[in-house]
Backbone as ProteinMPNN parsed JSONL, in Angstrom:
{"seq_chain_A": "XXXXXXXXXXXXXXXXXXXXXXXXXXXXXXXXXXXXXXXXXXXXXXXXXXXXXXXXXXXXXXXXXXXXXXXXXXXXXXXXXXXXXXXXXXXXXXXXXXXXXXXXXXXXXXXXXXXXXXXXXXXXXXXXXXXXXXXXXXXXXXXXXXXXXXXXXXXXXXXXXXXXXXXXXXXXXXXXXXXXXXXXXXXXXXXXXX", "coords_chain_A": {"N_chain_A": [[29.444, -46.848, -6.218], [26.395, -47.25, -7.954], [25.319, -47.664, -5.547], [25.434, -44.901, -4.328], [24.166, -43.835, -6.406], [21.626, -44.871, -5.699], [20.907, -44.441, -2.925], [20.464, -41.082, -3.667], [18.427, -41.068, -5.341], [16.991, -41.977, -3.732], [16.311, -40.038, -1.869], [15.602, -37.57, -3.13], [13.026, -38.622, -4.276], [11.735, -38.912, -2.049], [12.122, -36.354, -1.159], [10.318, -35.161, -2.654], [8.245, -36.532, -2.122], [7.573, -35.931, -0.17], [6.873, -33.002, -0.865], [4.541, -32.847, -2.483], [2.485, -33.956, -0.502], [2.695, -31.677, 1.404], [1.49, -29.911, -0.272], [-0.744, -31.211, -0.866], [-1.697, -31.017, 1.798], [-2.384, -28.344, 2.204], [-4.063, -27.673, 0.443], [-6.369, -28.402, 1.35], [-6.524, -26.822, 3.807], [-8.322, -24.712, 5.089], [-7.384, -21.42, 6.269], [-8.333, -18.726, 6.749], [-9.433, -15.151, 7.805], [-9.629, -12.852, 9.817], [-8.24, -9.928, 8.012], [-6.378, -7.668, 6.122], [-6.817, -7.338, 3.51], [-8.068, -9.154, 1.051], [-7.74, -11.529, -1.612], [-8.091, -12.497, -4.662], [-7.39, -14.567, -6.896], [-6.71, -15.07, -10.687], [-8.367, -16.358, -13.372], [-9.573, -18.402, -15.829], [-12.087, -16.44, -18.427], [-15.054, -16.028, -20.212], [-15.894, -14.111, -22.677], [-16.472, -12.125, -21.168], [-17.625, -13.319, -19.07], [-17.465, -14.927, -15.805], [-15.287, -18.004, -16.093], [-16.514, -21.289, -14.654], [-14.521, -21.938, -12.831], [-13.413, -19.589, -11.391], [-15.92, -18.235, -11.124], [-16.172, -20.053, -8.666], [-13.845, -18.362, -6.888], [-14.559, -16.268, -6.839], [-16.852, -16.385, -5.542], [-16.323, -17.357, -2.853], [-14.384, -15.292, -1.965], [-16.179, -13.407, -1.521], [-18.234, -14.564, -0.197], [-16.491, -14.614, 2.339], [-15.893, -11.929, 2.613], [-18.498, -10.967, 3.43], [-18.526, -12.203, 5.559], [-16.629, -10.066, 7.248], [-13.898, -10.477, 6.963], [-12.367, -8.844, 6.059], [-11.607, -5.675, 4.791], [-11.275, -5.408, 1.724], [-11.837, -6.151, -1.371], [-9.321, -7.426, -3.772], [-9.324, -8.5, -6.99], [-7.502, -10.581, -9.223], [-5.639, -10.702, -12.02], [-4.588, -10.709, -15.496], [-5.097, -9.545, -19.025], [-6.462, -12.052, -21.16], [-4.623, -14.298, -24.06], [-6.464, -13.521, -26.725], [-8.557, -12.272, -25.843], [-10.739, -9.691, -24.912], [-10.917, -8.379, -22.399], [-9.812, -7.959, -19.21], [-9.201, -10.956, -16.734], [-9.352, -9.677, -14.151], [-11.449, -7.431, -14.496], [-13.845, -8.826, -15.341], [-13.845, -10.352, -12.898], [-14.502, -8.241, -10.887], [-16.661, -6.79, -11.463], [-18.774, -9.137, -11.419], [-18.27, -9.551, -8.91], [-19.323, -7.235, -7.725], [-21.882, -6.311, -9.275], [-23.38, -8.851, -9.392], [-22.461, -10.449, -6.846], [-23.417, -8.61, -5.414], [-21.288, -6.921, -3.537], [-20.143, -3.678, -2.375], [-19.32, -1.064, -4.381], [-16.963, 0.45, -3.718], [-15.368, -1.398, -2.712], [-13.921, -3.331, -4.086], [-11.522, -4.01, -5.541], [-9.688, -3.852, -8.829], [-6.731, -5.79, -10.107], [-4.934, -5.7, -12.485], [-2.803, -6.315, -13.883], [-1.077, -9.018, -14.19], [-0.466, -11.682, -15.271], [0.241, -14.131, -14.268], [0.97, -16.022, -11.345], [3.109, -14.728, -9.729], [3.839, -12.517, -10.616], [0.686, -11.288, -10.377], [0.623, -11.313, -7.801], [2.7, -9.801, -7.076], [1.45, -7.232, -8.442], [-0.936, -6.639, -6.112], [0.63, -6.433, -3.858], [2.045, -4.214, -4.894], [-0.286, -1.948, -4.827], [-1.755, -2.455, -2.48], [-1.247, -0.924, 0.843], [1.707, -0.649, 2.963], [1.445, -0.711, 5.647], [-0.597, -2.536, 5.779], [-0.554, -5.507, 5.481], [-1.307, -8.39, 5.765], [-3.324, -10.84, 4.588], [-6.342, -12.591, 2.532], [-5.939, -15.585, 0.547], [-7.464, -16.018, -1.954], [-8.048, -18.499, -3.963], [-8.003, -22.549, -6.112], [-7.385, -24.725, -3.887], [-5.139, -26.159, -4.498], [-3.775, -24.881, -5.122], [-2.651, -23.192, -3.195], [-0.22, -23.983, -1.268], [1.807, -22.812, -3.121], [0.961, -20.1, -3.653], [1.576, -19.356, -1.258], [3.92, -18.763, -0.628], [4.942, -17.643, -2.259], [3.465, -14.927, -1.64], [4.439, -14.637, 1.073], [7.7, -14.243, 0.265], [7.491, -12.056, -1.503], [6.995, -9.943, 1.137], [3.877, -10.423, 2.303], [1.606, -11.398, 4.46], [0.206, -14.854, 4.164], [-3.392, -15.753, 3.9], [-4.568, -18.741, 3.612], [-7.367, -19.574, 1.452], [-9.315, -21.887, 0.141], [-11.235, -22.281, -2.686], [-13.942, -23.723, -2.272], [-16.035, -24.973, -3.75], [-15.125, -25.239, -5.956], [-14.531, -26.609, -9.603], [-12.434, -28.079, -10.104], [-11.959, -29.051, -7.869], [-14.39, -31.033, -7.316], [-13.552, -32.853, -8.768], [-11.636, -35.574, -8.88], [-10.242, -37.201, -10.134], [-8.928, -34.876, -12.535], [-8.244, -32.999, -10.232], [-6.175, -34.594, -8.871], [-4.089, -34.198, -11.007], [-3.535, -31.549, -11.088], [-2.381, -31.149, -8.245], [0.065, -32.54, -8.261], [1.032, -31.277, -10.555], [1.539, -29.0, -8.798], [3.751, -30.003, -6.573], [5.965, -29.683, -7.763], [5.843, -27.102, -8.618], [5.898, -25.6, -6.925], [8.42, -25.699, -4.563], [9.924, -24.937, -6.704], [9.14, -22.357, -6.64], [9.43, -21.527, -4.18], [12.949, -21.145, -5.029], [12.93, -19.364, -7.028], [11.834, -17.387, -6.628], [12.211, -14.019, -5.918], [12.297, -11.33, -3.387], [10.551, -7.805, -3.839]], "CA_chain_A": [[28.844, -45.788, -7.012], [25.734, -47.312, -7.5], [24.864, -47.024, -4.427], [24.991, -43.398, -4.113], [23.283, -43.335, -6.818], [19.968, -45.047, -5.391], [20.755, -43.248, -1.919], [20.543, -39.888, -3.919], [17.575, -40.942, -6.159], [16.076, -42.43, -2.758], [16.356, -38.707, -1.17], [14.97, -37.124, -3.915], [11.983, -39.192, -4.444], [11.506, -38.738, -0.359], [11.616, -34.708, -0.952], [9.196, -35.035, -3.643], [7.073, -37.651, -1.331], [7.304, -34.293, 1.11], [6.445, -31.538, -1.433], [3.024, -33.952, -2.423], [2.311, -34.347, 0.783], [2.334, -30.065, 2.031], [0.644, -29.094, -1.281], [-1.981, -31.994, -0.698], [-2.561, -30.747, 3.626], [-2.686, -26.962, 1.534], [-5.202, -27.907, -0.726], [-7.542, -28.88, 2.236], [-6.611, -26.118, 4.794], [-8.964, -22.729, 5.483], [-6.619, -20.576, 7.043], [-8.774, -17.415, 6.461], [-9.084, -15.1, 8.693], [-9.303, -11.37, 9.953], [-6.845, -9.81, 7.15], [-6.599, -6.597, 5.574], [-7.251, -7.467, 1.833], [-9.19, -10.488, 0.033], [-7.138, -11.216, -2.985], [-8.693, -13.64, -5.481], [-6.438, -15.205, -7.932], [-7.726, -15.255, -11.609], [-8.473, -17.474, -14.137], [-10.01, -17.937, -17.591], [-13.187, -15.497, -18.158], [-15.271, -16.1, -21.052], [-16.463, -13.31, -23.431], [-17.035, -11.411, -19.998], [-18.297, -14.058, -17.739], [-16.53, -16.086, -15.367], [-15.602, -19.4, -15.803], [-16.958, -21.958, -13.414], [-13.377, -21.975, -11.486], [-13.873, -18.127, -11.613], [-17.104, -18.267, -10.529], [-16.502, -20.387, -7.476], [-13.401, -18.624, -6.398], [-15.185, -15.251, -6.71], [-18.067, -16.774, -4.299], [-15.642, -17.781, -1.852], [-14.883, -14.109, -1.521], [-17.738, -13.224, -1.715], [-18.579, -14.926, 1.443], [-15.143, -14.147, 3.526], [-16.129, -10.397, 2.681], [-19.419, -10.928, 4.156], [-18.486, -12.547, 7.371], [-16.574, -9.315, 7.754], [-12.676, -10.858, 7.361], [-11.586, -7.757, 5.212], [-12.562, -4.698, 3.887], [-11.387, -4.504, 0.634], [-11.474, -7.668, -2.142], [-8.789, -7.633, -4.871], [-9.091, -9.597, -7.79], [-6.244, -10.452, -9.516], [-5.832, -11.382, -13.274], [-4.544, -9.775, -16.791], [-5.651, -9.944, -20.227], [-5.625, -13.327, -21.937], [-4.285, -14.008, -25.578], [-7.407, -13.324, -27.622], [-9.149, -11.527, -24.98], [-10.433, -8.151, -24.861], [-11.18, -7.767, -21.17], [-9.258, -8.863, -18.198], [-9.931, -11.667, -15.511], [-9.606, -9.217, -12.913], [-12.217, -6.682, -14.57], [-14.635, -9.523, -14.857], [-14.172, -10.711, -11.68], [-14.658, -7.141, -10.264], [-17.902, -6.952, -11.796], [-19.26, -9.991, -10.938], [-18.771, -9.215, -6.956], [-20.17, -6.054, -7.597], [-22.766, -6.676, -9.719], [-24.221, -10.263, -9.126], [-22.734, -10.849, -5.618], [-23.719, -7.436, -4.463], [-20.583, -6.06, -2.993], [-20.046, -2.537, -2.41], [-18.023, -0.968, -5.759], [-15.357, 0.746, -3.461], [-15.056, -2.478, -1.85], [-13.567, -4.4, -4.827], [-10.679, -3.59, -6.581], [-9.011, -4.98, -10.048], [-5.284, -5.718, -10.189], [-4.824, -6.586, -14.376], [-1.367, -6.327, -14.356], [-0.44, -10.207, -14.12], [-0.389, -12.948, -15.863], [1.007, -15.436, -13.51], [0.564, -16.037, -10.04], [3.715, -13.973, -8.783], [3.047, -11.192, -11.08], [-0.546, -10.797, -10.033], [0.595, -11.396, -5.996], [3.625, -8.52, -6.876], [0.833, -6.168, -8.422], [-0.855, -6.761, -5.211], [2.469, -5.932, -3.323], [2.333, -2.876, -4.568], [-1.249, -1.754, -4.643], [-1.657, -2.802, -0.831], [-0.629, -0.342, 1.623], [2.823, -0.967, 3.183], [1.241, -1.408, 6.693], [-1.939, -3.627, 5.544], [-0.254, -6.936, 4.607], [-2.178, -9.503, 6.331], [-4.18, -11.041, 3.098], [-6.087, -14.201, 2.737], [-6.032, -15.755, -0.794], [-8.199, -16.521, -2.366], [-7.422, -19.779, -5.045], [-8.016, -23.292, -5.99], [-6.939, -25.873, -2.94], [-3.9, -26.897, -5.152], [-2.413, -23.674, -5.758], [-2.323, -22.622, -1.971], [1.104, -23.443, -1.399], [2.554, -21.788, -3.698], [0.822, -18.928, -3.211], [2.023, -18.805, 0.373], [5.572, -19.48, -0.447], [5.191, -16.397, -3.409], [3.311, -13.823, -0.88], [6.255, -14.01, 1.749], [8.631, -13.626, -0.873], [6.54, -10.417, -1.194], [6.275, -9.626, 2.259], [3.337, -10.234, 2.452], [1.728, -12.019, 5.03], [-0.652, -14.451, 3.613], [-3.795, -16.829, 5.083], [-4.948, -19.254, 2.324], [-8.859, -20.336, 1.246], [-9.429, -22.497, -0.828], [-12.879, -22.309, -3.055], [-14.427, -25.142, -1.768], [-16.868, -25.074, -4.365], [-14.394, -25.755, -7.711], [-15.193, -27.901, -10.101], [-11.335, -28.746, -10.421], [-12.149, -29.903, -6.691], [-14.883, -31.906, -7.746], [-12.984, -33.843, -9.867], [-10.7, -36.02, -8.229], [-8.421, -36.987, -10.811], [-8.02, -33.193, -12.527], [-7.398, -32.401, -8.866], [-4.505, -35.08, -8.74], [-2.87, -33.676, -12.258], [-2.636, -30.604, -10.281], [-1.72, -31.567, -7.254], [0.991, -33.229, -9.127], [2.148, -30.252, -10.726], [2.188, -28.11, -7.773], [4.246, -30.576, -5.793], [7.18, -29.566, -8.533], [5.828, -26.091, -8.945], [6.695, -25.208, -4.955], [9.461, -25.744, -4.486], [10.774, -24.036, -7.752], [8.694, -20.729, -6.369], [10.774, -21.138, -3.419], [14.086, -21.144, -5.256], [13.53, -18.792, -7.82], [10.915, -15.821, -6.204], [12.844, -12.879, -4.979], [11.533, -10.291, -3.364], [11.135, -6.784, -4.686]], "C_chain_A": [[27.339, -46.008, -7.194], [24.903, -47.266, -6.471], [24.203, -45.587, -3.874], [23.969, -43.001, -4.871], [21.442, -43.646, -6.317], [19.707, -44.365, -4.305], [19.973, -42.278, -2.767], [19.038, -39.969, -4.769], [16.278, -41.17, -4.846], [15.113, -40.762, -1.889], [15.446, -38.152, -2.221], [13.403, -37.347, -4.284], [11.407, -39.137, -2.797], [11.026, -37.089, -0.413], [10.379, -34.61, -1.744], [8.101, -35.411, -2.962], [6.619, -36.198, -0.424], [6.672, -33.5, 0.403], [4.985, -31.965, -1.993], [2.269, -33.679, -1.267], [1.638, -32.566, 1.388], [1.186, -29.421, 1.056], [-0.56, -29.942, -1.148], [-2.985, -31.297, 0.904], [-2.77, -29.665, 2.925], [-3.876, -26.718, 1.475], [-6.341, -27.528, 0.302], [-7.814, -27.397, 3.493], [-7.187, -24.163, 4.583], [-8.492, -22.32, 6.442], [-7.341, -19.147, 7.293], [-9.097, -17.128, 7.623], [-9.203, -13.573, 9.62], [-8.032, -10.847, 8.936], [-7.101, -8.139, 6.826], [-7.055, -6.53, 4.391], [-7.667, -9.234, 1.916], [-8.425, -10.748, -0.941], [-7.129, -12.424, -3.572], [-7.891, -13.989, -6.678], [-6.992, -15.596, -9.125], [-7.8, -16.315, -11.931], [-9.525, -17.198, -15.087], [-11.497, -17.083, -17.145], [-13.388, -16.079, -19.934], [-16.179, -14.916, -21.654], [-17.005, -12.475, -22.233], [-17.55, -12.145, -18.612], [-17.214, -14.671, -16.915], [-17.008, -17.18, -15.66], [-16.405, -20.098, -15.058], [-15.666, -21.596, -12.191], [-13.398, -20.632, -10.973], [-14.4, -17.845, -10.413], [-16.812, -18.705, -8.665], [-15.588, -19.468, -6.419], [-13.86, -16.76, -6.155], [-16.622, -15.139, -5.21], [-17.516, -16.591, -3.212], [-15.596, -16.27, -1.533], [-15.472, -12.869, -1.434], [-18.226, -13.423, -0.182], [-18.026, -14.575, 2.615], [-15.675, -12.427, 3.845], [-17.736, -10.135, 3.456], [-19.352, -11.324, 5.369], [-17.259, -11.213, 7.691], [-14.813, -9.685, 8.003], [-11.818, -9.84, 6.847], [-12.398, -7.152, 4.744], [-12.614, -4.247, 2.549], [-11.168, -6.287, 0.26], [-10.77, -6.979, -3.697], [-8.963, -8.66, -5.532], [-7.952, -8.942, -8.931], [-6.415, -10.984, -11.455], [-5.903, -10.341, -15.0], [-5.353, -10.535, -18.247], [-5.357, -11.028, -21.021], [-5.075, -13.297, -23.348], [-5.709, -14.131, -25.876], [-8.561, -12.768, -26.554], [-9.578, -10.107, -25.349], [-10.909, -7.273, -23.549], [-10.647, -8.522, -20.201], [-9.707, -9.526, -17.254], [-10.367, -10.539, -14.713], [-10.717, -7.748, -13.074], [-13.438, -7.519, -14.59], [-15.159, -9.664, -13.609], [-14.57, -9.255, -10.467], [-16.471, -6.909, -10.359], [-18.694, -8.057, -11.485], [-19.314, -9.838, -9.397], [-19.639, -8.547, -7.147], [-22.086, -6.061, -7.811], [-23.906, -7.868, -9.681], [-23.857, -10.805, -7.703], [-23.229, -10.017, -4.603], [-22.396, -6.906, -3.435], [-20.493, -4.825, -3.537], [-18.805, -2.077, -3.548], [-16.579, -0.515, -4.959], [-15.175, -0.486, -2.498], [-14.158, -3.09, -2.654], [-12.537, -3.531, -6.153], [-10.315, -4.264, -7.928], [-7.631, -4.927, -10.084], [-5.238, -6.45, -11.1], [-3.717, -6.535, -14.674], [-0.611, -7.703, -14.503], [-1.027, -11.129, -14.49], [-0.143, -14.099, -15.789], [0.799, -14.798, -12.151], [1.67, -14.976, -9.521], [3.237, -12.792, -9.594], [1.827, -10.715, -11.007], [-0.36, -10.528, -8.071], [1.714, -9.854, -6.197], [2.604, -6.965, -7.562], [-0.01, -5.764, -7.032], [-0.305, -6.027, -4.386], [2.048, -4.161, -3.446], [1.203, -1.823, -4.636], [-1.905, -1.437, -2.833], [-0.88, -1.574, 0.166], [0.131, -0.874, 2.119], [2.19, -1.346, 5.268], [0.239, -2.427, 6.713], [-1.448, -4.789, 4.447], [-0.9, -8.305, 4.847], [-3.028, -10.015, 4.795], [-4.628, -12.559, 3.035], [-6.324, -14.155, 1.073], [-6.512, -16.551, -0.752], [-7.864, -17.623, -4.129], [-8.488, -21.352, -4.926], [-6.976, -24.037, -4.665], [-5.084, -25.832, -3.8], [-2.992, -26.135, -4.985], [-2.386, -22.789, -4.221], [-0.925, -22.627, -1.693], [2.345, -22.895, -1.586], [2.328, -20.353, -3.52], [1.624, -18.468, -1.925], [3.353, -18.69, 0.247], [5.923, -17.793, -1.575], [4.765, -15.14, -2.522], [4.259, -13.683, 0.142], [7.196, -13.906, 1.403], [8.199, -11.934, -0.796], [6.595, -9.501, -0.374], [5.157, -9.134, 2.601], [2.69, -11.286, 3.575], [0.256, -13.148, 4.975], [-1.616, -15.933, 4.626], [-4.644, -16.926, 3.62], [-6.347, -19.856, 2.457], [-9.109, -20.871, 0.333], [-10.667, -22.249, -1.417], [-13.349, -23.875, -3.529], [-15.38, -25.892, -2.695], [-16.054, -25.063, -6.249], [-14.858, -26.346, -8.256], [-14.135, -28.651, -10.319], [-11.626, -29.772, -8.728], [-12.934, -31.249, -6.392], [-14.429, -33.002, -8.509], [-11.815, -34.783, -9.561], [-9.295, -36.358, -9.054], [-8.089, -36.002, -12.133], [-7.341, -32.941, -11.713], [-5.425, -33.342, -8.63], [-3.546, -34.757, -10.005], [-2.383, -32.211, -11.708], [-1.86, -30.139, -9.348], [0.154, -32.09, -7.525], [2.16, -32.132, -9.627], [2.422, -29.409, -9.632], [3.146, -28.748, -7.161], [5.55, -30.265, -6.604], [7.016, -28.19, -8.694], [6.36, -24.885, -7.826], [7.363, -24.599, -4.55], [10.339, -24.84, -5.415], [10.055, -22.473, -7.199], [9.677, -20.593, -5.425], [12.243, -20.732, -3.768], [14.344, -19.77, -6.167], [12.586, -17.05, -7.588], [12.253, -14.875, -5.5], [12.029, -11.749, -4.612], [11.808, -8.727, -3.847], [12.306, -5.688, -4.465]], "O_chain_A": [[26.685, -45.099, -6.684], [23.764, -46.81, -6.576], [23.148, -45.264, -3.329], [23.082, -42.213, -4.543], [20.439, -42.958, -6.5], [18.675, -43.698, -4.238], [18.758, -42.473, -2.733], [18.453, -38.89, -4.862], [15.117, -40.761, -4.877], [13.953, -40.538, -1.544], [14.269, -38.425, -1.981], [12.653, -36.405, -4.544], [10.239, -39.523, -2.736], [9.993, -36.621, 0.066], [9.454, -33.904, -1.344], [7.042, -34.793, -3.082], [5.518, -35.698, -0.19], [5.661, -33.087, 0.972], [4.182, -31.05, -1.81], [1.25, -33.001, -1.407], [0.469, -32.325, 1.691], [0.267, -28.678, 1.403], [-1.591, -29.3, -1.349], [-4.191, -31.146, 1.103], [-3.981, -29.793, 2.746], [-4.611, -25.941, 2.084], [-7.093, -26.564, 0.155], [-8.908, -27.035, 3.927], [-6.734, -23.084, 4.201], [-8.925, -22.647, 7.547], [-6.798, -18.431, 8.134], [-9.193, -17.957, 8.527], [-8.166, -13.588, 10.283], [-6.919, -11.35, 9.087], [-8.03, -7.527, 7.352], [-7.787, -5.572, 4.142], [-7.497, -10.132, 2.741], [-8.336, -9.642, -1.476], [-6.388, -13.34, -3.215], [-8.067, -13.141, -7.554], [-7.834, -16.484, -8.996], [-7.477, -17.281, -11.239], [-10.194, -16.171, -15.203], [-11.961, -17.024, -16.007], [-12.49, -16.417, -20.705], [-17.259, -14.757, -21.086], [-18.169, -12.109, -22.398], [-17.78, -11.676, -17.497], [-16.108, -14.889, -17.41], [-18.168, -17.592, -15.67], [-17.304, -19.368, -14.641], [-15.817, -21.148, -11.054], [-13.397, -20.662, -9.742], [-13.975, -17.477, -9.318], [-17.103, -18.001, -7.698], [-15.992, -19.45, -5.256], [-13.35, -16.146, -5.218], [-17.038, -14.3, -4.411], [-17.991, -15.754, -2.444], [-16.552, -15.807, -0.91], [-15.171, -11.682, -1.306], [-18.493, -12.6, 0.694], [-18.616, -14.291, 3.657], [-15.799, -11.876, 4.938], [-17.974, -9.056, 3.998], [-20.067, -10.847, 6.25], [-16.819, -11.493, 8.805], [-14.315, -9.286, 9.055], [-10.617, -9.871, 7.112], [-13.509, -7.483, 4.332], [-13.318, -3.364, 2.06], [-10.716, -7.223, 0.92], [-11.382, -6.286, -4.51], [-8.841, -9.764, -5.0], [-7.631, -7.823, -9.33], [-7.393, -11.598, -11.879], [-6.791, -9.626, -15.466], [-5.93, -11.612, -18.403], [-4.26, -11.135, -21.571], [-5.061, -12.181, -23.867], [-6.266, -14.977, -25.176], [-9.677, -13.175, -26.877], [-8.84, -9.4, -26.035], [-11.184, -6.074, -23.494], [-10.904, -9.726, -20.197], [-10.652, -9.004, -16.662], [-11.569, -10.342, -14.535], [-10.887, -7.024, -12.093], [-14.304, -7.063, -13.844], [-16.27, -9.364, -13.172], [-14.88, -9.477, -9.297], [-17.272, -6.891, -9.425], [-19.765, -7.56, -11.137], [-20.355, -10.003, -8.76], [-20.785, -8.908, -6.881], [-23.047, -5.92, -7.056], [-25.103, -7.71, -9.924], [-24.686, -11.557, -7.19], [-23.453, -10.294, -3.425], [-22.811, -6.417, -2.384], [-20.654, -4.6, -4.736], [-17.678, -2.569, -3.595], [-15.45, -0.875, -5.291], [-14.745, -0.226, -1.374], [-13.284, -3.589, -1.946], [-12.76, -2.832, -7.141], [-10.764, -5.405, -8.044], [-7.229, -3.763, -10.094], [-5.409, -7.664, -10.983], [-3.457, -6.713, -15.864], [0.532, -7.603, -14.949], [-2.136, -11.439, -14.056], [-0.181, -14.979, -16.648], [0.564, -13.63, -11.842], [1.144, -14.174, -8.749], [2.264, -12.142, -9.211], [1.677, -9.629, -11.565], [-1.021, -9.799, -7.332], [1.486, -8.89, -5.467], [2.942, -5.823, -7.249], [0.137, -4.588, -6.7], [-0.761, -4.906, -4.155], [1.848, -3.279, -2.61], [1.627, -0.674, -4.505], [-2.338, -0.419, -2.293], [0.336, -1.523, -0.018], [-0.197, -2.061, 2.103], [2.698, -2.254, 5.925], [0.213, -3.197, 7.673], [-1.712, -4.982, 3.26], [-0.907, -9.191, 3.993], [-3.202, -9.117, 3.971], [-3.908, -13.524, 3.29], [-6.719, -13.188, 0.422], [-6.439, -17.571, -0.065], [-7.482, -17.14, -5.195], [-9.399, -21.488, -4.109], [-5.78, -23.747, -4.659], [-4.073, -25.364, -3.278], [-1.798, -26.345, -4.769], [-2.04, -21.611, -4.305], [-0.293, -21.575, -1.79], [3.343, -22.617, -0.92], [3.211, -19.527, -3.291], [2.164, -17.379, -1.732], [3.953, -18.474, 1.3], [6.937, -17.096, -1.541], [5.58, -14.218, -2.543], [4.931, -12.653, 0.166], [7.959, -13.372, 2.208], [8.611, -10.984, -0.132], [6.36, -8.338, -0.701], [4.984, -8.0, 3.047], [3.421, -12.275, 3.623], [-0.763, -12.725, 5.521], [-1.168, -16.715, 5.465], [-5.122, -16.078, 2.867], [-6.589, -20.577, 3.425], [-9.151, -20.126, -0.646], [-11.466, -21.906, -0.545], [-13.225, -24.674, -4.458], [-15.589, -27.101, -2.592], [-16.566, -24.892, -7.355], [-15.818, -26.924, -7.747], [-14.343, -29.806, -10.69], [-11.47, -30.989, -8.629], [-12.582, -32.192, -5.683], [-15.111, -33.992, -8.777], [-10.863, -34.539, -10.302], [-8.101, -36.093, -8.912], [-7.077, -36.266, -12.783], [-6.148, -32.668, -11.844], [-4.269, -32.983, -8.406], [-2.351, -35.05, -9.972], [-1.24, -31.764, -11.811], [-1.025, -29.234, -9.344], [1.145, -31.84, -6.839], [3.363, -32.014, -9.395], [3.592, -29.057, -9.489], [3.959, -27.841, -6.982], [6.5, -30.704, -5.955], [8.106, -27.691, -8.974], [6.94, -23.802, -7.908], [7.331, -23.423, -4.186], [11.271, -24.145, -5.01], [10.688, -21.461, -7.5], [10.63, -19.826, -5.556], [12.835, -20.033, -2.946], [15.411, -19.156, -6.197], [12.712, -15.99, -8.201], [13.053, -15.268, -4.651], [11.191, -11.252, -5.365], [12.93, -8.347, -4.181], [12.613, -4.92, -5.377]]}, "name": "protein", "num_of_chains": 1, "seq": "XXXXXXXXXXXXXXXXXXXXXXXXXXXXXXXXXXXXXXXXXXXXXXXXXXXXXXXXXXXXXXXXXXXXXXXXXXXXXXXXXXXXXXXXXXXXXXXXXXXXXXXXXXXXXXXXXXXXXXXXXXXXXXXXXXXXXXXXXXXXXXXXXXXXXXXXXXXXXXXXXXXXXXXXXXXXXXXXXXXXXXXXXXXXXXXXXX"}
């Protein structure tokens, strides 16, 4: 009996060693790409501004949309508790306004509050033949994303914003790393699509 049990704890601690491991190569990999949509994943906004993480992941496409990889940039992101304007109206404004993209270029999707509920407003925003999409995120949270947009059917190519400050930070980056490597896997098990 023992036995099985260290087998079974051995396995376990092996899948985990695996799900570390994909969300760590994630983190690192610019998949971006020719797509149909841009779709920037929020995060906190202060009194109207972006954050720094915001900020960088707004740059990022920012830049993709300038080398010409898509024509339209969604940002994603609802109203926080004590808020009175959403990430994804921030972050709309900020392309527009301070990175200079074109206004019908840049949409807002404020309906979500979490990563699948901002990727399923998305979903259904998105024309049904224009699924191609690269996302836009922190490094960390790539895999999940990818694992939540084909749930979706959507089909997605991940960028990291290279310029984080969670990236900068090596061990923030490993508390998240950390959690994604448990967060994954559970998207896999428990996303359905619509």
């Amino acid at each position: 009996m023992r036995r099985v049990r260290w087998t079974a704890l051995a396995a376990l601690l092996a899948a985990w060693l695996g799900c570390f491991g994909a969300v760590a190569l994630a983190a690192r990999h610019d998949a971006a790409g020719p797509a149909d949509v841009i779709v920037v994943l929020g995060a906190a906004q202060y009194n109207g501004r972006p954050s720094p993480v915001l900020k960088a992941r707004l740059d990022q496409a920012a830049d993709l949309f300038r080398r010409r990889l898509a024509p339209l940039v969604v940002v994603t992101g609802g109203v926080g508790k004590g808020d009175s304007v959403s990430e994804a109206a921030v972050g709309r404004r900020y392309l527009i306004e301070v990175a200079g993209l074109p206004e019908l270029a840049v949409r807002a999707a404020d309906a979500g509050n979490s990563s699948e509920s901002s990727l399923r407003a998305v979903a259904r925003i998105i024309p049904a033949g224009r699924r191609r999409v690269v996302m836009v995120s922190d490094g960390f949270h790539m895999l999940r994303l990818g694992i939540i947009a084909r749930r979706l059917g959507l089909i997605p190519l991940g960028s990291p914003a290279p310029s984080s400050p969670i990236r900068a930070n090596r061990r923030r980056e490993l508390g998240y790393l950390l959690a994604e490597s448990v967060k994954a896997p559970a998207a896999f098990l428990v996303t359905r699509a619509p």
